[in-house]
C-alpha positions as CSV (number, residue, x, y, z in Angstrom):
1,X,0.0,0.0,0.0
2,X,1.4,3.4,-1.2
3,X,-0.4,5.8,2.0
4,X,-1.8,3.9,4.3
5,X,-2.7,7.2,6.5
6,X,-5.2,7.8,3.3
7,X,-6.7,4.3,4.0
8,X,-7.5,5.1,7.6
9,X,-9.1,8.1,6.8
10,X,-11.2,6.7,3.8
11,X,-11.9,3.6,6.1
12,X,-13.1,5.7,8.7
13,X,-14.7,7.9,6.5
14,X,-17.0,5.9,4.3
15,X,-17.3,2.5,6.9
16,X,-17.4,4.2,10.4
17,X,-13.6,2.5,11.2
18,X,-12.3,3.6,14.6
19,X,-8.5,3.8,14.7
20,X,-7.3,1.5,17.4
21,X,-3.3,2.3,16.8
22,X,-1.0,4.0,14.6
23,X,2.8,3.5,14.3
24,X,5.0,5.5,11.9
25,X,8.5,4.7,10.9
26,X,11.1,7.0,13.2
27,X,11.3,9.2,10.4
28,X,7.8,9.8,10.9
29,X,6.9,9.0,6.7
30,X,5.5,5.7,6.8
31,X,2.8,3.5,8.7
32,X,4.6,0.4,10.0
33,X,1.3,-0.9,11.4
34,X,-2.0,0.5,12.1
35,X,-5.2,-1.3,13.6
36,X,-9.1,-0.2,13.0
37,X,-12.1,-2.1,15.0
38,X,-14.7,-2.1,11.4
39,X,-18.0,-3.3,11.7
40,X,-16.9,-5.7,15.3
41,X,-13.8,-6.8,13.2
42,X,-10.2,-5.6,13.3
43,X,-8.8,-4.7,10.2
44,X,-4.8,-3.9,10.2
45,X,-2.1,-2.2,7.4
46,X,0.6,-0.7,6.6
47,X,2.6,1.5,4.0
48,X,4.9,-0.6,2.0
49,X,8.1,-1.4,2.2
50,X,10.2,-2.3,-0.6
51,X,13.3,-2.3,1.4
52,X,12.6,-5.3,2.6
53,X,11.5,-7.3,0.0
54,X,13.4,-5.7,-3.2
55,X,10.5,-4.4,-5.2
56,X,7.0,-2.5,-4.9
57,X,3.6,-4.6,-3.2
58,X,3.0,-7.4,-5.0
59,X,-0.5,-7.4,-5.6
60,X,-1.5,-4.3,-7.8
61,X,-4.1,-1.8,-6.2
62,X,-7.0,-3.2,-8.3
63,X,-7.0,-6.3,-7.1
64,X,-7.3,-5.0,-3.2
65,X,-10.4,-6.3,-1.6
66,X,-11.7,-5.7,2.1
67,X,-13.9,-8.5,2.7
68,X,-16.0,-8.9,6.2
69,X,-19.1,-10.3,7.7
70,X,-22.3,-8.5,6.9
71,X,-25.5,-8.9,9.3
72,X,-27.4,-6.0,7.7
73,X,-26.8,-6.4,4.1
74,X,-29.1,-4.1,3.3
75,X,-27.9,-1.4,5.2
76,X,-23.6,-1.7,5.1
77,X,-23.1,-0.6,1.5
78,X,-25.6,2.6,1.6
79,X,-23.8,3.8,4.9
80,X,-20.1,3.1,3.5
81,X,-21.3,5.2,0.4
82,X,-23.1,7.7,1.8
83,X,-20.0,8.6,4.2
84,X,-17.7,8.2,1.9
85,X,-20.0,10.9,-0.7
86,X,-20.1,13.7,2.1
């Protein structure tokens, strides 16, 4: 993930996500790790790291998904779109 601080804030934005921790690289550019609580779930990411591994995330942005438990089908993708759209 290129900015995982825009994640969190679209997460929180469109889905309700509360931010349970946030840790940035000493220089203070990066999120190592960062937790939400979405929807009774956790959900946790990071910026990437390329360092580490030798090239750029390996799955291309596209192909992301956020999957999790829905009671209230009716209800979850109106409210994630409607925040989101304000």
């Amino acid at each position: 993930m290129n900015d995982a601080a825009a994640a969190i804030d679209f997460y929180k934005r469109a889905f309700g996500a509360t931010e349970l921790a946030r840790h940035h690289t000493p220089d203070g550019k990066r999120i190592m790790h960062a937790a939400l609580s979405l929807n009774g779930g956790m959900l946790m990411l990071n910026d990437d790291f390329p360092e580490y591994h030798g090239v750029k995330a390996s799955t291309p942005r596209r192909f992301r998904r956020l999957l999790q438990q829905v009671f209230e089908v009716g209800r979850v993708p109106t409210k994630g779109i409607s925040r989101f759209h304000q």
